[in-house]
Structures are given as C-alpha cells and as structure tokens.
N, C-alpha and C positions, 0 to 999 in steps of 0.2 A: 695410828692406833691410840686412844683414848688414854690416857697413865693411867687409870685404874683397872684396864684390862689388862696391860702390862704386870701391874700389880700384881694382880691376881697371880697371872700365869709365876708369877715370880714367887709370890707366896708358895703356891699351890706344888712349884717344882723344889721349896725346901721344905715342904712337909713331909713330901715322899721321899726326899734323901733324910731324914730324918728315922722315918719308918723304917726304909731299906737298912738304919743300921741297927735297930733294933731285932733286924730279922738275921744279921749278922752279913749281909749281903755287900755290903760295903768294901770289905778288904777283905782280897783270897790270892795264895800262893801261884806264880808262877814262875817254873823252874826255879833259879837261884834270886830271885827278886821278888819282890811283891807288887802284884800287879792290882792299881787301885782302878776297880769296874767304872770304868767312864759311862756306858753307858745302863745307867741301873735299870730294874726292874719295873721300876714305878714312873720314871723318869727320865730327863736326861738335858743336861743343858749345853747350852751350846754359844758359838761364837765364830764370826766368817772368820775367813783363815786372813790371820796377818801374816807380817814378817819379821824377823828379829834375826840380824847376821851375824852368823856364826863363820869363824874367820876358816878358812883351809879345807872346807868344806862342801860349799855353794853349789859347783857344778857336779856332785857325786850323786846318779842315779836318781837325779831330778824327777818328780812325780808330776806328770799336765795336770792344770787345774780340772776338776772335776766337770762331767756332765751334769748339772742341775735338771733341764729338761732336756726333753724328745723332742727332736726340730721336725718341725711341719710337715710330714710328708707330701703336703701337694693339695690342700686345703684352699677352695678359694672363694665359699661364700655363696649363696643364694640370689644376691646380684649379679656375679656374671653368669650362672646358672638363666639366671631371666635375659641374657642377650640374646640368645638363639629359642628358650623354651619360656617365652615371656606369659600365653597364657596358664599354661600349667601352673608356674609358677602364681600367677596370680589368684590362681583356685587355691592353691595351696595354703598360702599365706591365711585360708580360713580357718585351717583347721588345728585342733589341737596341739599336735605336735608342732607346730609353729609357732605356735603361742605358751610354748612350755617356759622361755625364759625374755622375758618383756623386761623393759625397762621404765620408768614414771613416762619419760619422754613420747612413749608410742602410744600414751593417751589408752591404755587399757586397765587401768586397774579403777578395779570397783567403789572401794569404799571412796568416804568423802574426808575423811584425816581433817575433820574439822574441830578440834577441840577435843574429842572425847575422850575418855578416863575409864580405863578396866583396870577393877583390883586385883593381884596375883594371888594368886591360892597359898601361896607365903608372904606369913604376914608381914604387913610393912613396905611390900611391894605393889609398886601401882606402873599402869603403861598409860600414856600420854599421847594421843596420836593426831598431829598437826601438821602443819603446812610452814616452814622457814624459809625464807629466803627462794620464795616458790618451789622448793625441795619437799617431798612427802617426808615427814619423821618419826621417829618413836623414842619418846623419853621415860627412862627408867629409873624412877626415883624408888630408893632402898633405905628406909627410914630404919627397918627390922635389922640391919648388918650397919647403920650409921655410914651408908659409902655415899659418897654426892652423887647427884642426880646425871645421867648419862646421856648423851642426844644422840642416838643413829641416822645416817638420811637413808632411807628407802632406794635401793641402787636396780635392784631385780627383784623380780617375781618370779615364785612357780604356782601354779594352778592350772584350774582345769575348765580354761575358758568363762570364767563366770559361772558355772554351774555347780562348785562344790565347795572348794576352799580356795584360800590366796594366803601362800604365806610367805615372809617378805628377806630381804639377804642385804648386806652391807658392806659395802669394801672399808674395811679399816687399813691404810695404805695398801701393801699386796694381798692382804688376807682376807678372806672374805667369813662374815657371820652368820649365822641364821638368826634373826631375832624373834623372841619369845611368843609373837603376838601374830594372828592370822584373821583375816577377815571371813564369814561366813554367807555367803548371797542368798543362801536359802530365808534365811532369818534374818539378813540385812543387821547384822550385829560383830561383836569384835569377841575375839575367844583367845584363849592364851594358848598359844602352843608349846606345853611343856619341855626345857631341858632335861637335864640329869634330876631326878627330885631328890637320890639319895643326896646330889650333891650340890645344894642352891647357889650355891654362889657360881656355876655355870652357866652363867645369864651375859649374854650371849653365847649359843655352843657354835661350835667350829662345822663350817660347811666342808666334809669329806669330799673327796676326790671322787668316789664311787657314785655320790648323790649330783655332785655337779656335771657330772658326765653325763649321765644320762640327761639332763635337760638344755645341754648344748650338743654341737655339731665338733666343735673345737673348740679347747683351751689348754695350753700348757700349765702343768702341775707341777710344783716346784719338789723335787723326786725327795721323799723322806721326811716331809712337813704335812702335817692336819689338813691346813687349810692355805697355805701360799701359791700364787698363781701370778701367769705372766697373765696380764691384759690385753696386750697387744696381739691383735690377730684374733682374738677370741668371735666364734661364729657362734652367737645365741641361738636358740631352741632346735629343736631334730629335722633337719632341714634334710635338702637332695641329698648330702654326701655322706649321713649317715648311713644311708641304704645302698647308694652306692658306689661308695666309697671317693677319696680324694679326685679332684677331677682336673689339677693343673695339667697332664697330661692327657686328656682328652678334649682339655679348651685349647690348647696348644697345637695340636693337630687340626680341629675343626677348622681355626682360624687359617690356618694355611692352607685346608684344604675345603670352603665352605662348600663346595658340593658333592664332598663326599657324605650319604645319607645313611650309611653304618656307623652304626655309635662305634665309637673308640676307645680304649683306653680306659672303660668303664666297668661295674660291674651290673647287671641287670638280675633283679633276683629271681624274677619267675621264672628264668632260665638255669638257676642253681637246680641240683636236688632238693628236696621235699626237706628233709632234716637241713640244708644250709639256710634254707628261705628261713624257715622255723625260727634257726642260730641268728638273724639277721633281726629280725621282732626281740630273740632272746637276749640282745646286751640288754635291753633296760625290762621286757616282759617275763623274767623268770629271776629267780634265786642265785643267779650266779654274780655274790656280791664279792666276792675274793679275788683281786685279779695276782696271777702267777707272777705276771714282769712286766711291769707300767711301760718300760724302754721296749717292749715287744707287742705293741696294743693288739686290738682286735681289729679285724678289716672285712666286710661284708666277701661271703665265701667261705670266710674259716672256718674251723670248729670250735664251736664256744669253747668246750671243754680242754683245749689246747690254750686259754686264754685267761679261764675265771676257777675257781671251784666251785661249784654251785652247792648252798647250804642245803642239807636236809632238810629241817623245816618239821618238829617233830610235833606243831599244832599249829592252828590256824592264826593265833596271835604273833608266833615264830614266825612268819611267811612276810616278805619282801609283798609290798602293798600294791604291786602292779605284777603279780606271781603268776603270769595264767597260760603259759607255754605249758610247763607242767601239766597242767588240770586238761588241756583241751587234748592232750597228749592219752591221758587217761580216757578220752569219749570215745563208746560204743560207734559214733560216726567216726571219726579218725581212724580206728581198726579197720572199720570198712570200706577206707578207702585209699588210692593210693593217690590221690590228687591236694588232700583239703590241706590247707593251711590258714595262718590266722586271715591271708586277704582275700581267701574266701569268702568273708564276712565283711571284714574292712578293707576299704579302698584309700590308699596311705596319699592318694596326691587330693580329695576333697575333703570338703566337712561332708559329718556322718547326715542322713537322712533321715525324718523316722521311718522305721517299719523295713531297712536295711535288711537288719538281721532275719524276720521273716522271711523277707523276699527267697536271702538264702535258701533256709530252709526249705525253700520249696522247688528250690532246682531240682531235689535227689525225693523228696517226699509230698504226697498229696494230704491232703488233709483228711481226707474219708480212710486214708490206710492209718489212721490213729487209733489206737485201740480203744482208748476212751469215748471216742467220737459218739457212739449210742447214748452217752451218760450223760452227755456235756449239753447245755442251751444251745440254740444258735447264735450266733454271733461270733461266738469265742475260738473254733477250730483254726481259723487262720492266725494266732498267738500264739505261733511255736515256739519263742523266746521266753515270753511267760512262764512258758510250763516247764520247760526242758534246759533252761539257763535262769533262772528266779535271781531276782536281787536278792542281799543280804547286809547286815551290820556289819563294818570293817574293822580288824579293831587292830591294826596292828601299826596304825597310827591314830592318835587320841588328841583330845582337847578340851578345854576346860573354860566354862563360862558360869559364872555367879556359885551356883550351886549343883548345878550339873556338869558331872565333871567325868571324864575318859570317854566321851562322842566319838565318833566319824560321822561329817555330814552328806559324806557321801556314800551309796549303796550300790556298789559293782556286783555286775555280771557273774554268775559262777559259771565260770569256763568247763568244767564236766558236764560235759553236754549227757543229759541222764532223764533217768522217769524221777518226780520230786512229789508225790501224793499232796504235801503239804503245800509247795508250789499249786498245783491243778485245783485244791480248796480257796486258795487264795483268788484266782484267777475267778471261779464262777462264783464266790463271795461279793468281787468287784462288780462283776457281770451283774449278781442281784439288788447289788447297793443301786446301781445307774436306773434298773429299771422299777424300785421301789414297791412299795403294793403293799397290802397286808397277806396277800397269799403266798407272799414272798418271806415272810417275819420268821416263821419255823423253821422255816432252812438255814437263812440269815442265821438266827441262832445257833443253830446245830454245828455248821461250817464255823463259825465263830469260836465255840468252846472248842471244837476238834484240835482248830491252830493254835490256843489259848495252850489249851496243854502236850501239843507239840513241842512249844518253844521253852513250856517249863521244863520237862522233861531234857530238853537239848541244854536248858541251864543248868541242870541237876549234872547231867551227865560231865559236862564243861568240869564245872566245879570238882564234884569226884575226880577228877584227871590232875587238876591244880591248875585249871586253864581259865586265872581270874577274869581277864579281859575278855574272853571268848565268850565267859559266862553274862559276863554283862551285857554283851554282844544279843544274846539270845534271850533277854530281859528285857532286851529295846524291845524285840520283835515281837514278844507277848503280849507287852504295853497295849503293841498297835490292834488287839485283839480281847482286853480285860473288860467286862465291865464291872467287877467284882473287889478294883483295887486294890489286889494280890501281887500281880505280877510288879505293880507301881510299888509297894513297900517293898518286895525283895530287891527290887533295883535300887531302892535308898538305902536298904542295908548292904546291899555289892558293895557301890560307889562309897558309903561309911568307911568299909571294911579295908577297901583298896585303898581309901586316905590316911587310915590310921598306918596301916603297912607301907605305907613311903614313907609318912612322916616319920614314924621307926625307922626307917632305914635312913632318914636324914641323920636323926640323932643319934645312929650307930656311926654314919660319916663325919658327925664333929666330934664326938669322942676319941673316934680315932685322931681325926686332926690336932686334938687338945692331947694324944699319946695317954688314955685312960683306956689301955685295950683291956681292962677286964670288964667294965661295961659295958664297953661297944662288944663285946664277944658273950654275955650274956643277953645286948639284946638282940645277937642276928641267933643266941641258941633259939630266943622265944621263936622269932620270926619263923626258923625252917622247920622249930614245930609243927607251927602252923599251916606252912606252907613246904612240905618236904621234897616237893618237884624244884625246889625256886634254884637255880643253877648260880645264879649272883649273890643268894644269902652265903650259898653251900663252900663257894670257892673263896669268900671274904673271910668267911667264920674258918673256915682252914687255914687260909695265911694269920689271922690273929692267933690262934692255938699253934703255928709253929711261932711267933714274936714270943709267948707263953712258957714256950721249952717243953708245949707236948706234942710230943712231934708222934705218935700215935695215929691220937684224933686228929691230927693235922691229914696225915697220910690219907684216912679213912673218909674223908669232908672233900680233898682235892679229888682221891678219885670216884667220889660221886660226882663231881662237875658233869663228867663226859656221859656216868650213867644218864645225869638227867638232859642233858644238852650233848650231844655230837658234835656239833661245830661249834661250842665253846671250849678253845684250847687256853685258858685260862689254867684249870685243875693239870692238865698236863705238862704244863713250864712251867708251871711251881714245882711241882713233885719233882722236876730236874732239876730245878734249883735247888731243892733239897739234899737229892741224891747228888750233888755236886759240889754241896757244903762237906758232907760227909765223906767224901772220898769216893764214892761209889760213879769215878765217872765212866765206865762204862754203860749205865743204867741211865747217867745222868746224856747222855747222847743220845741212847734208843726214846728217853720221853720227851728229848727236843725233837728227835727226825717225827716221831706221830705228830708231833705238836708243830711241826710244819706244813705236813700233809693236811692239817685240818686249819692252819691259818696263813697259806702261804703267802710269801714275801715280807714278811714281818723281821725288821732288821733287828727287833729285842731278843727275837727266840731264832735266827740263826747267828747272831751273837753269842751267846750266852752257849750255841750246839759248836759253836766254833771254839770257846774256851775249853767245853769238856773233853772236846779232842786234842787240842795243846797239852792238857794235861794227860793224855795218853801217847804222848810223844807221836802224835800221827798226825807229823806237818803238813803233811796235803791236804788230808783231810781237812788240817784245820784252817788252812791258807786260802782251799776252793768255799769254806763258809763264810770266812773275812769277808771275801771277794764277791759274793752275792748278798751280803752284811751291806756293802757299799753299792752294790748295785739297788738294791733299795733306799740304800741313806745316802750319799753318796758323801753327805760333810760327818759319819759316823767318825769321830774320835777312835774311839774303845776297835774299832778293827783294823785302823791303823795300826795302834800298839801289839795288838796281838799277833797282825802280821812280821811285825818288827820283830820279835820275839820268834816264829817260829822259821823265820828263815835268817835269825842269827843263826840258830841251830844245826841249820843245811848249809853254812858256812855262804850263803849269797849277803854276803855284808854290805856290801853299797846300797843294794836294793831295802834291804834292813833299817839303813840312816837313813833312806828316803820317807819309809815310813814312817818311822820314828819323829822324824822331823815335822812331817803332816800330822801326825798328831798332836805335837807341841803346837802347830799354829793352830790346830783348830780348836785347842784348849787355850789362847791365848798367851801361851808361855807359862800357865799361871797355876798347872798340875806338877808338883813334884814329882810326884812318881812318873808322869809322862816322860819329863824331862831327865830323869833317870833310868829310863828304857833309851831315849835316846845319846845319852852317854855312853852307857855298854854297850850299844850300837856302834857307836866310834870307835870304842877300846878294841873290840873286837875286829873292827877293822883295820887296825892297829896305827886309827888317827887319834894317839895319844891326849896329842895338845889340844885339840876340839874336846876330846870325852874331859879333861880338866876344866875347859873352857866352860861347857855346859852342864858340870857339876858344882861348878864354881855359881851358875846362874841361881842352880836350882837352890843352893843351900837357905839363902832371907827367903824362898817362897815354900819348904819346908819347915822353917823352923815358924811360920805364921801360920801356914794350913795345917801341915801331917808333917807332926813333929816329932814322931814316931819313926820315919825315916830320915833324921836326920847323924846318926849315930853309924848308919850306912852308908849313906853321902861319906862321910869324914872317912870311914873305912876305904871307899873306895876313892878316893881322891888319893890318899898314902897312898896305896898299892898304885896306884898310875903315875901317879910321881915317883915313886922307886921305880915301877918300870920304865919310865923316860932317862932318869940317871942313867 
C-alpha cells in the first residue's frame, strides 16, 4: 500500500478519535473500572495480535486464534467446469457475467491508457492514465491537498462488456481500491468516477465486500476489514458455481463415476421453486445489500432473506443499480403467472441476442391482442420491450466528465413490466423519425412536446420529493426531446445546484476535520434547509449539535435519519449512544437492537448494544453481543474486554484473563486501561503475582497515554500487594 494511503487512513482514524472525544465518547464507566471504548464510533484502530509473556499465566483458558475467513466450501473454478461441459462453457465465456471481473491480461479492456489526462472536479486534482512497465495505470496527482503524485496499476475491471462503463480496481498488497477514474465506450472518453465528495481526500475508496462479491464466483474476505482479501483461490466474474453452487463434490463423484449421467452433488435452478430461482438472480439483482453472517454465506436454494436484508429503497436514486428482482416482482405478468422468472427472458449460459426479449414476449402474448394495436403504425407491434420495459436514466450511480457532471452511460431496462403512455410515444416518434416525410412533421412534433413535458413534469415531481439525482435523471430524458433549450438550462441549473451541495458538504467535512463544528454545523443547517429529505445532512448536523451540548436538536436531527431513510441506521446508534452517555441504558439497548435489524452484522452498533447491557448487569445478554461483535470482527479489541469484564462478574475467571489478555495483544500491549481490565482479571482469579505483574506493565504506558488512570493503577497495585502479604 502506497505511504500516503497509509497516511491517510492514519490521519483520518485521529481525527475521529479526536471528534469522538469531543462528543464525550471516549471514556465511560464500567462497573468498578473505567472502561476506555476501544472500539469508537467513528473509528477504530487496530494491530495483529502479538505477544508479551506474562509469567504464571500462559496456559489459563487459552483463546485459538481467530477465524479471519470462511474456508472454501468446495469452489473449483470454470476450468474444471469445462472438463466435462467444455462447450457450454465456451458460449458462456461470452457473456456478461463472465466478463464481470477481467483482468489487463485477458486482453478485454477498452480504453487505450495512452497518455491521457482528466481533470477532477476537485481542484488540483488530475488522473493520468498510461501504460508502465506494460501495466495499465492511473496516476493521481493532488497539487489542491499538496500530497505527491500516486501510481495505481490497473489489476481488474468491472463493466458491462464494452457497452456502458469500465471502471477499474487495484490491489494495494491484500486490499483492494476502486480508482476514481472509468472509461466510457459510448463516447470513447475518460470520466471520473466519484468517491466520497463530502470527503476528498477519499481518493481512492475501499472496494466493499458486498460490491466485490457480486462480480466474482469466489474470494475470501478478510472478516471485519473494508477492503482485505485473500487472493488466492479467488474465481473472477459469475461463473457456473454461482448459480449452482460449489461443485468440489459433484467433480468428485463424476470423476469416479464418468457414466453416471445425473448431475450430482449440484444445485440446478430451474428445478428450485419459482421464489428460490428468483433468490438465485437475487444475490447481486435486488437490494439485498446487508448480509446477516459473512461466516454463514448464501448458497443457490436458500432464501435470500435468511442471508442479506434487503434495503427499502425509498426512491429510485436509493436503489442498488442492478435492482430488478423487485420491479419484475411487481409486473402484471408475474401475477399471472406461476412459471416466469428472470430466465424467462435471459438465458444465463449465452450472450444475449437482440430482440430476445421480444421473442419472450410473445410465448404468452400476440401482437394484435395489444390494445394499442389500432393506434400504432405498422412495423412497430412486434416491440414489446419498447413499450412495456422502456429504458431510462440511471442515477444511482454517476459520473463526472469536463463539465457535465452526475451521468449514467448506461440506460437499463425498467423491470415493471407495465403500460408506459410515454414509452409507446417514444416508440412511434422513433418509428416516424426512420420513415421521415413532411407528412410526418406534425406528429413528429406533437409526440415530441408530449415527451418534452412528460419528463419535466417527472423532474418537477423528482425535485418536490428532494430526489436530486433522480431529477437530473429525468432532465437527461427531456433533453432528448427539447428544441426549445429549456430542459438543457434546467439540467445546468440541477448539475450547478448539486455541485455547489457537495462542495458544502466538503467544506462542512474539513471544518469538521479542522474541530470548527460551529461552521460545519451552520453549514449542514443551510444545507438540510435546502434539502430537508437529505438523511446524511440530517444525521451529521445531529452529531455536531450533540459535540455542541444541545442535545435537543441533537435528538430531533438523529431521529429524522430513519424518518427520511429507513435503512440508514446511522440516526439510530447515535441516539444510543446518547441515551448511553446519559445513563438511560435501557433505551440506549432498544435503539441498538433497531439499529441492528436495519444494519445487520455491524460490529460498532452490536458493540456499543453489548456495553449498554453490561451496564445493565445482564451478562448474557451482553457476552452473546461481544460474541457476534467477533463474529463480525473477529480481531474486535473492545469485545474482548468487555467480555472480560462480564464474566469476571459470573465468576468464570480463567475465561475472563483469556479475554482480557486477547485484548491486550490486539491492542499491542499498548492500552492502559486494557491492561487494567486484565489485571483485575488476574486478581480476581486470585493470580495475584500476574495482576502486580501486569499493572506493573501498565503503569509508563498510562502515565504517556491516560494519565488519568494512573492514580488507579497505584491504588490497586497496594491493595494486591497487601493482599499477597
């Protein structure tokens, strides 16, 4: 990894322990000790577990190292896949889903990385994209932040065959990047693909685990990190075993038994139920971006919903960019019938055809049973696609080139299979543009204004909601329809409007940075003036007014988060945190359990549900949240201790120094207060000489860090020394 991403993250994790103390989050009471929040709110640092020997101790309820990842259940690649189903496999290899995560080396990407230079919509920032050491690269020189200039090589792609976008990923040692910058084939041009904006110095963001999964077959994720992954064994883009499933034991069988000509050992999906085939398209075609227990994946057969939580989705900007389970879900066809599913339409082992989808259509429906049919030219009845699935502006992923800025270059399918008025104008607009004429002009025109103010209308309406993206969305599509140059100035004034609102919202994120929160909290008040849907103004401007000490409008700002977003549980594990400052941890448990069900597996918020029940002396409770605390983190600090602490209590003391002691290695030795959890872990065992031994450690790394407990240390070294006499 590059020292200046290093940097960063290094910067970036003391500005939030910074913040977090300002918000008082820092240091809170448990039982007779003070337990300092290893793992904060904002942040949280870390360090592999060492060791450091502690005498008379060693072998007392030894903790195994940790599971990091989930071993391979039985993964074996689209190569041996091709020993027995070699043509299949070789049609396959056409299609999209195969080509979801390519490498330089397969000779598939587009652009030509010959030199050329995009400047970033932050000033000072430019992308650079060449060719090194026969490597494709991207260099990211930052004149506007003074950082030296950065080289990526080009490691994997995702796109979508050459026909939309390409945008490109980077293994920096085990971690991998997304870099800023995407290729465009339509326009044969380079476009920035934005990070965080509130947060620029996010250049490069972190490839999720959620986003990488879905464009490979397999790769281990390194359990409770961003972005870390094991390499090895990794099967690039949605190959056979995604659909169905691991096949070590189905090649295993074959081969001992090659003539036996029933599949084995596999899953077949057209032979699931109707909802599992669905669930099988649904890991990466629907909204279910939450997974419940990484250590418990998904496996063609199950039920999604046993595996992810799928987002609401309370507007079309909100929606996962490949959403369309959902929507087909919703079609009048679907109700009526008990067979359709999406490969009804698509057939998952070729490339698509055109006029596929037609074809469909026309198993179940004739063209003359269309109601419009009397209305309609000829030519155009057989475009059932057309009319009844109409492309549209995506917006719920964007892009930025020159001066046009928040694009999708690509226009998918709307999966609600429906009647679209504006669709069916569009359709014989087309129709008239092909066959020209002047007897054609007045219609031309009439169909034209129709759409024209269709799409303003749908931007008006967008807007009124606070769904800026969306609106700009429907500003493209007028465009395509204006000759009036109307629709083209409000889409300059959108894209104005929406740059000036990030760029506020940048400089609401370095004020904060710079610990100037009565600016940054005047400029997210303007901001959610403006925009009083915005879930990310609402829930920042809350945490700066509780830093503030008005915890009020603190209250009133977090619990609009969830009014305006449902699956931002942001506003919800604040407000616990609050109600957790203040003693209220009763209240401060019921807004972590909501605050789970809406983000689950998040080891910060059943962390922090695990402290408010320590504090309610309800050790189980708070031992079974440690315990899924780790099973999402698995190197989590802060639930070590806390387990340490609550089964001193239950009197399992050996188990207690176990803990304790895992969490001194995985803070390095180098937490007083850790190290003082694990003392009274000892005492309480009544390993005397140890609890002196490692209070004795702790005292030069309290009296450098948290000097505050060192007055304590001294207290309790006496008292264990009198009790040893």
């Amino acid at each position: 990894m590059p020292s200046d991403v290093r940097d960063h993250e290094a910067r970036d994790h003391r500005r939030r322990q910074r913040f977090a103390q300002r918000l008082g989050l820092l240091v809170v009471g448990i039982a007779a000790v003070v337990l300092i929040v290893v793992a904060l709110p904002f942040g949280r640092g870390r360090s592999t577990v060492s060791s450091t020997p502690i005498s008379g101790i060693a072998a007392i309820g030894d903790l195994p190292a940790p599971d990091l990842v989930v071993d391979n259940p039985g993964y074996v690649g689209p190569r041996v896949c091709a020993e027995c189903h070699e043509a299949r496999c070789v049609e396959f290899h056409g299609t999209r889903h195969a080509m979801a995560c390519p490498t330089p080396e397969e000779g598939r990407l587009s652009p030509p990385f010959a030199g050329e230079t995009l400047a970033s919509v932050h000033p000072g920032r430019s992308f650079r994209m060449s060719v090194i050491d026969d490597r494709p690269t991207v260099e990211i020189t930052d004149s506007g932040r003074a950082l030296p200039s950065r080289v990526f090589s080009v490691d994997l792609t995702d796109g979508l065959a050459g026909t939309g976008d390409e945008v490109y990923f980077s293994w920096q040692g085990d971690r991998l990047f997304e870099l800023p910058v995407a290729w465009i084939p339509g326009s044969k041009s380079w476009a920035e693909h934005p990070s965080n904006r509130s947060d620029p110095g996010s250049v490069p963001r972190t490839a999720t685990p959620r986003c990488v999964e879905c464009h490979t077959t397999w790769i281990q994720h390194v359990l409770g990190t961003e972005n870390e992954y094991r390499r090895e064994g990794m099967i690039r883009g949605v190959t056979c075993e995604k659909c169905h499933g691991p096949a070590a034991e189905h090649v295993a069988f074959h081969r001992e038994h090659p003539r036996d000509m029933e599949g084995h050992g596999l899953v077949v999906p057209s032979r699931l139920p109707r909802d599992r085939q669905l669930d099988v398209c649904g890991q990466c075609h629907s909204n279910a971006l939450h997974g419940l227990d990484e250590a418990r994946p998904f496996r063609p057969g199950d039920r999604l919903e046993d595996h992810f939580r799928t987002l609401r989705a309370t507007g079309p900007e909100n929606d996962h960019v490949a959403d369309q389970v959902k929507y087909l879900r919703q079609s009048a066809c679907f109700g009526r019938s008990d067979t359709m599913t999406c490969t009804t339409c698509h057939d998952p082992h070729r490339p698509p055809v055109s006029g596929d989808g037609d074809r469909s259509c026309l198993q179940c429906h004739q063209p003359q049973s269309c109601t419009e049919a009397p209305r309609l030219p000829d030519g155009v009845l057989s475009g059932c696609v057309a009319c009844h699935m109409p492309t549209f502006n995506r917006v719920a992923v964007t892009f930025h080139a020159g001066a046009d800025r928040y694009f999708f270059p690509v226009r998918p399918h709307e999966h609600r299979i429906g009647v679209y008025p504006h669709a069916r104008d569009e359709v014989v607009l087309e129709h008239l543009r092909g066959r020209g004429g002047v007897e054609n002009a007045e219609q031309m025109t009439r169909l034209a204004g129709t759409l024209f103010g269709h799409w303003m209308q749908e931007a008006q309406r967008y807007r009124d909601d606070g769904q800026c993206f969306a609106a700009i969305g429907a500003l493209r599509e007028a465009v395509r329809f204006d000759t009036s140059g109307v629709a083209e100035a409000d889409l300059a004034t959108a894209i104005a409007d929406q740059t000036r609102f990030d760029d506020d919202l940048a400089t609401a994120g370095s004020e904060m940075q710079s610990e100037n929160h009565v600016a940054a909290a005047e400029i997210l008040r303007r901001l959610l003036d403006a925009r009083p849907r915005d879930a990310r103004v609402a829930g920042k401007l809350g945490t700066l007014n509780a830093v503030l000490g008005r915890r009020s409008v603190a209250t009133e700002l977090l619990e609009r988060v969830e009014e305006i977003d449902p699956d931002d549980a942001y506003g919800r594990s604040m407000l616990g945190w609050l109600a957790f400052l203040d003693g209220r941890f009763n209240e401060a448990a019921e807004h972590y359990r909501i605050a789970d069900s809406m983000r689950p597996n998040s080891a910060e918020i059943l962390y922090r549900w695990g402290l408010s029940l320590l504090k309610l002396n309800d050790w189980p409770g708070a031992l079974d949240r440690f315990a899924a605390t780790r099973r999402a983190d698995p190197r989590h600090a802060g639930s070590h201790q806390g387990a340490a602490h609550a089964l001193s209590k239950t009197g399992h003391h050996d188990e207690a120094i176990a803990h304790a002691r895992r969490a001194a290695e995985l803070t390095g030795w180098k937490n007083a207060d850790v190290l003082l959890t694990f003392a009274e872990a000892c005492a309480g065992g009544g390993y005397l000489e140890d609890a002196i031994d490692v209070g004795r450690k702790a005292l030069p790394v309290a009296a450098e860090t948290q000097p505050q407990l060192v007055p304590m240390l001294r207290t309790r070294l006496d008292q264990w020394d009198g009790s040893k006499r």
